[in-house]
N, C-alpha and C positions, 0 to 999 in steps of 0.2 A: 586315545580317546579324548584327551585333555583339549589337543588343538580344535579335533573336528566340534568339541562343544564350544569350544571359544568362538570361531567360524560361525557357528549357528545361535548362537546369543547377540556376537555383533550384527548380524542381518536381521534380525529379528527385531534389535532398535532403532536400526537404521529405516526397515521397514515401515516401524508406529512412526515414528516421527517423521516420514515423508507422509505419512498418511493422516495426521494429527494437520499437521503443515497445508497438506492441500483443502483438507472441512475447513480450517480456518481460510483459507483463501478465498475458496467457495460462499462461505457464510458472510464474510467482510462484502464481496462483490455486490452491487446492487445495480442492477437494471431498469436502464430508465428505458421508454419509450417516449422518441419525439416526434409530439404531433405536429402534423403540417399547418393546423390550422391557428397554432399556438395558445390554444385553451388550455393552460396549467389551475392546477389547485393551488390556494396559496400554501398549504401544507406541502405539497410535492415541491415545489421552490425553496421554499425552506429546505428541506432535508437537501437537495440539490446543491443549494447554495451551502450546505455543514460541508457537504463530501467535498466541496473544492476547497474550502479551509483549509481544511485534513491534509488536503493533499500537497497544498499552498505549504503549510505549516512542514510537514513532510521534506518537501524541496528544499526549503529555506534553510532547513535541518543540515540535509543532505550536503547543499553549500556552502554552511558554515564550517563542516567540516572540512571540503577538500581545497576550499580556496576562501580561506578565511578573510582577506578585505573585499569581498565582491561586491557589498554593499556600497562602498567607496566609491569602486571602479564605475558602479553602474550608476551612483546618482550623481556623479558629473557629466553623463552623455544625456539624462533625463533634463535636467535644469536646461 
C-alpha cells in the first residue's frame, strides 16, 4: 500500500500545481480588442503600453541569461 499512496499523492500535486499554473495564466492573460477605427481610451493605452514593458523587461531577462553580451552584439549593427 505504501507505493500505491505514494503514486497517488505525487499525482495529486502534480495535478494542483498544473492547475494553480494554468488560473495563473489565465488570470495574467489580458485581451485586448483592436479597433479598426483606432479610437483607444487613454487608460487602455496605458495598461497596453505596461503589458509590453512586462514583456520587453521579460525578454531582456530571458537574454541576459542565455547570451549574455547581446546588448554589445546588437548596438553596433543599430549605430
Amino acid at each position: 500500500m505504501g507505493v500505491l499512496e505514494f503514486i497517488i499523492s505525487i499525482v495529486a500535486l502534480v495535478l494542483g500545481a498544473v492547475t494553480i499554473w494554468i488560473v495563473l495564466l489565465k488570470k495574467g492573460r489580458r485581451s485586448y480588442q483592436i479597433q479598426a477605427q483606432g479610437d483607444y481610451d487613454m487608460g487602455e493605452l496605458a495598461v497596453m503600453a505596461e503589458s509590453l514593458t512586462e514583456r520587453i523587461d521579460v525578454l531582456e531577462t530571458i537574454l541576459d541569461a542565455e547570451v549574455p553580451d547581446w546588448r554589445e552584439q546588437n548596438a553596433n549593427g543599430v549605430e
